[in-house]
C-alpha positions in Angstrom: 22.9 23.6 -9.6 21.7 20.1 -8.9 20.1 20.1 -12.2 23.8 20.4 -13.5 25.0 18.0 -11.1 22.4 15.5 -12.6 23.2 16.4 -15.9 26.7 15.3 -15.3 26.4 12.4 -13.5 23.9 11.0 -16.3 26.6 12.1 -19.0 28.8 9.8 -16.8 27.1 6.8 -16.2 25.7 6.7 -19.9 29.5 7.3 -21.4 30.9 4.9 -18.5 27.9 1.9 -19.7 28.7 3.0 -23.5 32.4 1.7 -22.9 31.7 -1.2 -21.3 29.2 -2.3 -23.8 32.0 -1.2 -26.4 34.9 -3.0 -25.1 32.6 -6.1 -24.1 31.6 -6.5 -27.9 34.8 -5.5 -29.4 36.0 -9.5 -29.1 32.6 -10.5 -30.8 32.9 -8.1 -33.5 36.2 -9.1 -34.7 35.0 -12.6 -34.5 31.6 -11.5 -36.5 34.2 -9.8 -38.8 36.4 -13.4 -39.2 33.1 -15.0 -40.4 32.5 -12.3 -43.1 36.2 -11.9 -44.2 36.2 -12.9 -47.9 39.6 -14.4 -47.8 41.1 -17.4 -45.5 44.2 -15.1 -44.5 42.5 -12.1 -43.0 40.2 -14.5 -41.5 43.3 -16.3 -39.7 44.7 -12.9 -38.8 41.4 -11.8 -36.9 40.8 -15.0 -35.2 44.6 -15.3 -33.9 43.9 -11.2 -32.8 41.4 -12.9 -29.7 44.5 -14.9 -28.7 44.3 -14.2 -24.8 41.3 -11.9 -24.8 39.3 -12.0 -21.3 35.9 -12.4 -23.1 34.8 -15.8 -21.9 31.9 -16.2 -24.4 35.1 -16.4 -27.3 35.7 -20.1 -26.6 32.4 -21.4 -27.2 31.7 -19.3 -30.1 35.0 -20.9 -31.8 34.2 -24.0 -30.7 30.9 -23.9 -32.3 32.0 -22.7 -35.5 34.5 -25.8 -35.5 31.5 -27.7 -35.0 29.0 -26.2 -37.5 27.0 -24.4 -34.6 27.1 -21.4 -36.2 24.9 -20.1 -39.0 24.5 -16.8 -41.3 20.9 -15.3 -41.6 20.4 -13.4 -44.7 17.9 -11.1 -44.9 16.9 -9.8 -48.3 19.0 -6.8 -49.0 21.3 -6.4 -46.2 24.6 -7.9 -45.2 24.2 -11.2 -43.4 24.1 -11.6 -39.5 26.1 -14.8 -38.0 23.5 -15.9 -35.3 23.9 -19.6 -32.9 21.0 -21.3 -32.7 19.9 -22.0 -29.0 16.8 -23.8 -26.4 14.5 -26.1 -28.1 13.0 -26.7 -31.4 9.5 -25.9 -31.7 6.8 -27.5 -33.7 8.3 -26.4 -36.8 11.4 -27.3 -35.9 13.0 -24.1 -35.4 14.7 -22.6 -32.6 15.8 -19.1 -31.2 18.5 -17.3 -32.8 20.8 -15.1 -31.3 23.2 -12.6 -32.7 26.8 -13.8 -32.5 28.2 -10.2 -32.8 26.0 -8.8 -29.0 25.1 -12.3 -27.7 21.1 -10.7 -27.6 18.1 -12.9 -29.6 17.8 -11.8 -32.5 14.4 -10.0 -33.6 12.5 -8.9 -36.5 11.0 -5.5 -37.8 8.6 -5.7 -35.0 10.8 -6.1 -32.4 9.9 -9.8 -31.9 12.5 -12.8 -31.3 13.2 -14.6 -34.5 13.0 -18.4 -34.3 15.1 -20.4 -37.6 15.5 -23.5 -39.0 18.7 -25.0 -39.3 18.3 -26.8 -42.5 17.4 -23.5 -44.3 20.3 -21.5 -43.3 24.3 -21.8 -44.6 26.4 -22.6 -41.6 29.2 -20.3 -41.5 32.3 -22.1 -43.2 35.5 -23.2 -42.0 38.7 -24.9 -43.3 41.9 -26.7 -41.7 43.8 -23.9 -41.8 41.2 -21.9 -40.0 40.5 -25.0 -37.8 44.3 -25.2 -36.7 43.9 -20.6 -35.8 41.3 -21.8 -33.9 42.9 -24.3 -31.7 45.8 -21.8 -30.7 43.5 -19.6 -30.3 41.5 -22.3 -28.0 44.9 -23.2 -26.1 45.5 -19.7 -25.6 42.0 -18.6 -24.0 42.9 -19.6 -20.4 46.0 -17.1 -20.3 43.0 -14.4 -20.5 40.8 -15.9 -17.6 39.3 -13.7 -14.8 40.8 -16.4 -12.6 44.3 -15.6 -11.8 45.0 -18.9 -10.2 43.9 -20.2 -13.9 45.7 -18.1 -15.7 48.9 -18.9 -14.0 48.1 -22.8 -14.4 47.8 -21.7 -18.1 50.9 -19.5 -18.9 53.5 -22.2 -17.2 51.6 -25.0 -19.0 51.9 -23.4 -22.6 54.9 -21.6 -21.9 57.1 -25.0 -20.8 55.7 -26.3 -24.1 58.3 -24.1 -25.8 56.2 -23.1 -28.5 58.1 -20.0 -30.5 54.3 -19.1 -32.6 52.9 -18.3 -28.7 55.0 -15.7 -28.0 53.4 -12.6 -29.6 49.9 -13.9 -27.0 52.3 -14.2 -24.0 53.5 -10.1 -25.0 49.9 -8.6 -25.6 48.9 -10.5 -22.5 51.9 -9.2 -20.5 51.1 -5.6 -21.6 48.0 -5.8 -19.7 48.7 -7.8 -16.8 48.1 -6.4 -13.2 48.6 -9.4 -11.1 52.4 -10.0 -9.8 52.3 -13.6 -9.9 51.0 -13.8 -13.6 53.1 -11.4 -14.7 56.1 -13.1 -13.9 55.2 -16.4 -15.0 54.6 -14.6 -18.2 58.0 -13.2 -18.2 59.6 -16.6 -17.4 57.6 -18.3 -20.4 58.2 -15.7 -22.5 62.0 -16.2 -22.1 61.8 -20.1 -21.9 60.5 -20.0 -24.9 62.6 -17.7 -26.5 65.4 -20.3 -25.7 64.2 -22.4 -28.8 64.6 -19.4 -31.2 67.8 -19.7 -33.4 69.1 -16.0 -33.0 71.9 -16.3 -30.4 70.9 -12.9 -29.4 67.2 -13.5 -28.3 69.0 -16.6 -26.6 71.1 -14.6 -24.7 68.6 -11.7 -23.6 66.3 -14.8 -22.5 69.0 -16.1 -20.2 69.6 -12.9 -18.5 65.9 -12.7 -17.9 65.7 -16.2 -16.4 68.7 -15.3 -14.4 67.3 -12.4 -13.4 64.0 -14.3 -12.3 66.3 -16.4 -10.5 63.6 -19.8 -12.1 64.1 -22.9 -10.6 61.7 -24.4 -13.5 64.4 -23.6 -16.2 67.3 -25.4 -14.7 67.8 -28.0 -16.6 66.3 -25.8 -20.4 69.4 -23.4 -19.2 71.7 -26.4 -19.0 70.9 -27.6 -22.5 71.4 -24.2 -23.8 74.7 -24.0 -22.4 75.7 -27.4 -24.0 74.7 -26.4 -27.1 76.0 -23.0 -26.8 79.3 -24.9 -26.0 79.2 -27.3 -28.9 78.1 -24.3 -31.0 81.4 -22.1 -29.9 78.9 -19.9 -29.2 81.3 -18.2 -25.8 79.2 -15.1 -24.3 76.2 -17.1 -24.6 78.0 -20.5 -22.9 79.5 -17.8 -20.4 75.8 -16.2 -19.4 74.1 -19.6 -19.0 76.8 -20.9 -16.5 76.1 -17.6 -14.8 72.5 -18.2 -14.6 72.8 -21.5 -13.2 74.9 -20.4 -10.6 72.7 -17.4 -9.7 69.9 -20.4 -9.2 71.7 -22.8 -7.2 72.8 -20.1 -4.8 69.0 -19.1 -4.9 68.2 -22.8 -4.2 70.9 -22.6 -1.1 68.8 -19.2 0.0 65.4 -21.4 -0.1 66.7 -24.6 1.6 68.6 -22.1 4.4 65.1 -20.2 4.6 63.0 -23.0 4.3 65.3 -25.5 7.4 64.9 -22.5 9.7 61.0 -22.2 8.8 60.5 -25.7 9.5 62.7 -26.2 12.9 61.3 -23.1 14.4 57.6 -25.2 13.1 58.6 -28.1 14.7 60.3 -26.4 17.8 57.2 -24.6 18.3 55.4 -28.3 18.5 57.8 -29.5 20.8 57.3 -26.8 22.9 53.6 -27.0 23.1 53.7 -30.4 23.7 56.3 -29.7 26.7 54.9 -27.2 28.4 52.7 -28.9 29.8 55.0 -31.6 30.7 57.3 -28.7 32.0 54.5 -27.9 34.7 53.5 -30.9 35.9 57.1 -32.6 35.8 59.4 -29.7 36.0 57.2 -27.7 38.5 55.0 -30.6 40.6 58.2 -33.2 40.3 55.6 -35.9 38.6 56.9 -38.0 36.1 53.8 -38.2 34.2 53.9 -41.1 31.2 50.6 -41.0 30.7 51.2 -37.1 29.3 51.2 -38.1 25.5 47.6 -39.6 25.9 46.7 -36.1 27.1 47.7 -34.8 23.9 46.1 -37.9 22.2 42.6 -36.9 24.1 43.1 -33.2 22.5 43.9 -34.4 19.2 40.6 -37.2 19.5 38.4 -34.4 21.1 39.5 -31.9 17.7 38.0 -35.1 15.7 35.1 -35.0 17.4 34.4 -31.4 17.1 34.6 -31.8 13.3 32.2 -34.6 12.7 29.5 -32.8 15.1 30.1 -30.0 12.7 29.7 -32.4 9.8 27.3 -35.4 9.7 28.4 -36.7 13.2 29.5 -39.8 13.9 28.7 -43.6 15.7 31.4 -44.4 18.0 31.6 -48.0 19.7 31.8 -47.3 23.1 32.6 -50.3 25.5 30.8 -53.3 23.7 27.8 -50.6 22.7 27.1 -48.3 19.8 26.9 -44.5 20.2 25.5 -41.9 17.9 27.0 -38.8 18.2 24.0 -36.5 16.2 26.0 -33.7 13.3 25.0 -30.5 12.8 25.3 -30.6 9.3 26.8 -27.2 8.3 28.2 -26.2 5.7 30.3 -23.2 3.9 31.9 -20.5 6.7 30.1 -22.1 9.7 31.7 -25.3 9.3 34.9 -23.9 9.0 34.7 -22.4 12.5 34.8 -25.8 14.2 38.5 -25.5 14.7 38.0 -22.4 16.8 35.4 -24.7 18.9 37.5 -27.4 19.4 40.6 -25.5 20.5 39.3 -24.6 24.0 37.2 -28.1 24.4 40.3 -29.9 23.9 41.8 -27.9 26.9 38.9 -28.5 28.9 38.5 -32.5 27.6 42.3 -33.1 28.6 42.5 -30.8 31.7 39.3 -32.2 33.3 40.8 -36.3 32.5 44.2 -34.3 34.3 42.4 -33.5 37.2 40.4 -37.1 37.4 44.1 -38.8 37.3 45.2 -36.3 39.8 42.5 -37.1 42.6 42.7 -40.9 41.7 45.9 -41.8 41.6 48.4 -38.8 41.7 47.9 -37.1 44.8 49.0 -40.3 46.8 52.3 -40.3 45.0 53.9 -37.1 45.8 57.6 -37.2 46.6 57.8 -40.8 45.3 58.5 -40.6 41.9 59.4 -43.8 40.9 56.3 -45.1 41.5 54.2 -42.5 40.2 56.5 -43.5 37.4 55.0 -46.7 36.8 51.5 -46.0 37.8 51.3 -43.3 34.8 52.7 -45.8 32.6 50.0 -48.1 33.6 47.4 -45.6 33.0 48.9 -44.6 29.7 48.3 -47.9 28.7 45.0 -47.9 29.6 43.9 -44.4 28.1 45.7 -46.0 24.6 43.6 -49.5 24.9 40.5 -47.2 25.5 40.9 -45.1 22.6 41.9 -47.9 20.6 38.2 -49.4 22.0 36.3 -46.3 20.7 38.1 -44.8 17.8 39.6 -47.7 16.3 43.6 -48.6 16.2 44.0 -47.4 12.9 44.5 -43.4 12.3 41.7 -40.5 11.6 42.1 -37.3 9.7 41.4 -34.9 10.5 40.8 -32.0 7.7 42.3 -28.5 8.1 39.9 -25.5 7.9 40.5 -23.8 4.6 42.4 -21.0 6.5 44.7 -23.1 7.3 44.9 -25.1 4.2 47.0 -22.8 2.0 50.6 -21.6 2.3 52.2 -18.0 1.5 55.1 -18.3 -0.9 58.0 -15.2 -0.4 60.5 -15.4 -3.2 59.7 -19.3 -3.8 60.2 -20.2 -0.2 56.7 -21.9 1.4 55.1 -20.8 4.3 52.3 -23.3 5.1 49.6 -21.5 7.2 49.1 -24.4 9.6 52.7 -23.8 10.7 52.3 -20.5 10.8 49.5 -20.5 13.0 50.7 -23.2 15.2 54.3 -20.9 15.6 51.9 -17.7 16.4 50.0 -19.8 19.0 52.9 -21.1 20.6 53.6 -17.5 21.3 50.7 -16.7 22.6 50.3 -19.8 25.1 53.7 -19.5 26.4 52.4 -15.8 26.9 49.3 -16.6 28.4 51.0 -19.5 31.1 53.7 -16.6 32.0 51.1 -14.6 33.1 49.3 -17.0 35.0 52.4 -17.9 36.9 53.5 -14.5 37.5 50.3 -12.3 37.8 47.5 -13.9 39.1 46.5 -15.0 42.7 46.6 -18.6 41.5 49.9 -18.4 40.0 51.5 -17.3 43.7 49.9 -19.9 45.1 51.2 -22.6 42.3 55.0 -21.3 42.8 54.1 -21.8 46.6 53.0 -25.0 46.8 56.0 -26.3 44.4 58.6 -24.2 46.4 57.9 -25.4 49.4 54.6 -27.7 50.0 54.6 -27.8 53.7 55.6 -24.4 54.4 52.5 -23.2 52.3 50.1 -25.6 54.0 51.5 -24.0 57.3 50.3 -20.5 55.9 46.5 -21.6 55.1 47.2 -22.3 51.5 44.7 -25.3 50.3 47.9 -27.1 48.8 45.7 -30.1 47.4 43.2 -27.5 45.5 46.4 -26.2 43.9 47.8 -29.7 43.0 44.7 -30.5 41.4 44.1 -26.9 39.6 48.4 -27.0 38.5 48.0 -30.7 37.1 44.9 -29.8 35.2 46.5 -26.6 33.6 49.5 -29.2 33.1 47.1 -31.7 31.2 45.0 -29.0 29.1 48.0 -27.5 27.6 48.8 -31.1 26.7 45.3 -31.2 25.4 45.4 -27.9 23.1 48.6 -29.1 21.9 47.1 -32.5 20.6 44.5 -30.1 18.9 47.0 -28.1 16.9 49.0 -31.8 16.2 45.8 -32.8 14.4 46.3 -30.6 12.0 49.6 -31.4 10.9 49.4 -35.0 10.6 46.8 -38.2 11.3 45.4 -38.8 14.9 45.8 -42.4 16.3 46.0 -43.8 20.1 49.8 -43.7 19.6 50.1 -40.5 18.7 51.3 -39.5 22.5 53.7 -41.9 22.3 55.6 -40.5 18.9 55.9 -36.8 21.5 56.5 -38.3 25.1 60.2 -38.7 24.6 61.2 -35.4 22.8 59.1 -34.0 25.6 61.4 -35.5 28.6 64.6 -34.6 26.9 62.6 -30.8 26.3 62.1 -30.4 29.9 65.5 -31.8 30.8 68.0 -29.7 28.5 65.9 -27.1 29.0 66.5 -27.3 33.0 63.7 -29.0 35.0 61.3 -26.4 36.5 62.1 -23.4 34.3 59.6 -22.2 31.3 62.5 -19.9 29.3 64.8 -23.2 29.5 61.9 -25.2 28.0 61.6 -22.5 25.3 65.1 -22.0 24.4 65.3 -25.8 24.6 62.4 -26.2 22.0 63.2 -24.1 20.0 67.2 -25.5 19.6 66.2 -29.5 19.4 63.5 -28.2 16.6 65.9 -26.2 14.8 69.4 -29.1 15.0 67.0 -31.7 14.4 65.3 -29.9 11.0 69.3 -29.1 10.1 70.8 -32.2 10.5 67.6 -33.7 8.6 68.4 -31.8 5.3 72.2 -32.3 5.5 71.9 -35.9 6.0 69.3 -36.6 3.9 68.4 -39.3 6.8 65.5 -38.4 9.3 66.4 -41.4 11.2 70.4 -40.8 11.9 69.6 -37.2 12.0 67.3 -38.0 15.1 70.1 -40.7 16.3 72.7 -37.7 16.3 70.3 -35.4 18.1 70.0 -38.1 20.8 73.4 -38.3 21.2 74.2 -34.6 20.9 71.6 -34.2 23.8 73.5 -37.0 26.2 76.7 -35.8 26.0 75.2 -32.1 26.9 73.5 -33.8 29.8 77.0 -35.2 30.7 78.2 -31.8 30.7 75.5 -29.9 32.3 73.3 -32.2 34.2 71.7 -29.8 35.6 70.2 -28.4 31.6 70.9 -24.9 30.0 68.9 -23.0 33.3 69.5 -24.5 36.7 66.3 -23.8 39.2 67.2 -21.8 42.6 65.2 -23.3 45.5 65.0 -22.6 49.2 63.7 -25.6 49.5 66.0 -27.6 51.8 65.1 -31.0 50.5 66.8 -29.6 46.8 
């Protein structure tokens, strides 16, 4: 039995390696057949056959042959073998040959590889008609490339070039095609194309196709088709054309609607990780805390950091003196990971300066807010001249990790990952603070102190560990969010400052002191502002009319969307 079982599987593998050998030479031998082919015509026929083919040795070959590479080796008495000559000469000036129709060195009787001259062979010939096959061919070789990406860069470059004689390499291509992406792109150049053939009817079946495709690309071929169509009298196909641009601009409206929404729930899931933080230190402690940007300008410089130590490191002046900040010097998948470092050191960077301005200056300004007011704007300015002092005033990048580099496209609509991520995260900090506030021992103790500060000292509660331990949570979330902020744009000792305003008016329409207000509150400024921005065409009035939207709410709830409920008597 296992003798059969062998026997099979030997069958297999040896009729499995024939095919591949077959259809890996079958490219080569219709080129080795184009060489022999006693007349130009049948030689432009089999050369224009490799149009699209995926063997990558087919472009040098042609090139070659365009170039007098290639040479025929006649032995006495039996049909001639094209061979390349390759390496280096030797002493007598000859160098290896090797068969163009298997790509293997070509050897004699005795098995041995056969070295030739140039000079005493006939290099295989070629003429301009043959040349001009061969470039088509040649601008037609990427559209069979392994790469997909490359093939796609291909198809839309050749197929916008409206060229009617590519067609018939776009359909055997097409026939074959697996990949959804390339296939369409065939199917769109194919009927982009097909717009410059004189038949109204191949016209008109290409415009249903690019309807149906819904192609932004062929706007404007469409519209010129329609104008001719019209000066042509030519009605059904006028008629179709109008109805393909209108199936695009409403598929336009679908992207822009898709695309606003994507990008103010992006935004709105910034704003809320930059206000979170605020919305515990301010909303839950009662500190108005200016210096909260430069926490988020801390995270954002801390992210930088992590990625040079990763890289080649970096030399930092610090304070009149020079400091050398050693790299690691990795490379590939490892260096890629430094993002996933930096995320919790920027917590811990920002949380532990948090906690440093909390047992400095903070914790003799509770209950007077106007003047820890000021005294956080004077440390805000200090943070900004001290960053300026080390990093320089001008901006850093900071470079994305390829995972987030990219962007998913869904029926042309573009999802960038970092926004993805950063709208995932969001999630899963606002998550991770709920729980903290609700289900741990040092959450009770936080809703405590902030309820009532005297009544929990009364009960044996530490109140100035929990200040300290609140503020610091406060400042790290700050911190994180400066880390994700990096990756969207460049880092500078300003960058709080472009985030400590949206962040107030956060907190406050939200309702001071209440997380799901700051989150519905986000999310609403992110999403109005993004709107307003694409139906004004303005950034700037679009933020002036979210300002005043925002003032007149406060007029009419002063309180914000969520009003707090207190026992405290002093509320």
């Amino acid at each position: 039995m296992r003798t059969y079982i062998r026997l099979i599987f030997t069958t297999l593998t040896l009729w499995l390696a024939a095919s591949s050998s077959l259809s890996a030479a079958e490219p080569r031998a219709t080129l080795v057949e184009a060489m022999l082919a006693d007349n130009d015509a049948r030689k432009i026929e089999l050369i224009t056959s490799l149009a699209g083919e995926v063997d990558e040795s087919i472009k040098p070959l042609l090139i070659a042959w365009r170039e007098d590479g290639l040479y025929l080796y006649e032995p006495s008495g039996a049909t001639p073998v094209p061979v390349q000559l390759t390496g280096e000469k030797d002493a007598d000036d000859a160098r290896a040959a090797v068969r163009v129709d298997t790509g293997a060195p070509l050897v004699d009787a005795e098995g041995k590889p056969v070295h030739l001259v140039a000079g005493d062979l006939n290099a295989v010939e070629h003429t301009s008609m043959l040349r001009r096959a061969m470039k088509g061919v040649l601008d037609l070789i990427d559209i069979g490339s392994p790469d997909a990406k490359k093939r796609l860069q291909a198809i839309q470059t050749i197929g916008f070039a409206q060229e009617t004689d590519k067609i018939p390499a776009f359909q055997k291509r097409l026939a074959i095609e697996e990949n959804s992406k390339v296939r369409r792109a065939l199917r769109e150049a194919i009927a982009v194309t097909q717009l410059k053939d004189p038949s109204d009817a191949v016209k008109l079946a290409a415009v249903k196709e690019l309807k149906e495709l819904h192609s932004l690309s062929s706007y404007d071929l469409i519209r010129t088709a329609m104008r001719e169509a019209d000066a042509a009298k030519s009605t059904e196909l006028a008629t179709e054309a109008k109805a393909a641009l209108v199936a695009i601009d409403n598929h336009k409206s679908n992207i822009n609607f898709f695309g606003t929404l994507f990008r103010g729930l992006s935004l709105g899931s910034i704003l809320l990780i930059v206000a979170i933080g605020l919305a515990i230190t301010f909303g839950l402690m009662g500190v108005i805390n200016m210096a909260h940007g430069e926490m988020i300008a801390i995270g954002a410089y801390t992210t930088y950091l992590v990625e040079n130590i990763f890289g080649a490191g970096i030399t930092i002046p610090f304070f009149g003196f020079s400091l050398a900040i050693p790299g690691m010097n990795t490379t590939g998948a490892f260096y890629q990971t430094y993002f996933l470092f930096a995320l919790p050191l920027s917590f811990l960077t920002a949380a532990v300066v948090g906690i440093g301005l909390e047992r400095s200056i903070i914790r003799f300004l509770y209950r007077r807010p106007l003047e820890s007011l000021l005294a956080t704007w004077g440390v805000s300015l200090l943070l900004q001249q001290g960053l300026k002092l080390m990093f320089g005033s001008n901006n850093v990048q900071v470079s994305s990790p390829s995972y987030l580099s990219g962007n998913w496209t869904v029926n042309d609509i573009i999802f960038g990952w970092n926004r993805v991520f950063v709208i995932g995260f969001a999630g899963l900090i606002v998550f991770g603070v709920w729980l903290i506030l609700t289900k741990t021992p040092l959450g009770l103790l936080i809703r405590s102190v902030m309820q009532n500060r005297g009544m929990a000292s009364c009960m044996g509660v530490r109140t100035e560990r929990v200040n300290m331990l609140t503020f610091g949570l406060g400042s790290g979330l700050a911190g994180l969010a400066g880390a994700f902020i990096s990756q969207i744009g460049n880092v500078g000792p300003s960058l709080g400052q472009n985030y400590i305003v949206d962040c107030f008016m956060t907190v406050v329409v939200g309702g001071v002191g209440n997380l799901a207000g700051t989150i519905y509150s986000a999310l609403g400024i992110g999403l109005v502002d993004q709107s307003l921005q694409q139906i004004l065409l303005n950034p700037v009035l679009g933020k002036i009319l979210v300002l005043v939207a925002i003032i007149l709410f406060l007029q009419w709830r002063p309180s914000g969307l969520f009003v707090t409920r207190s026992r405290n008597l002093d509320d």
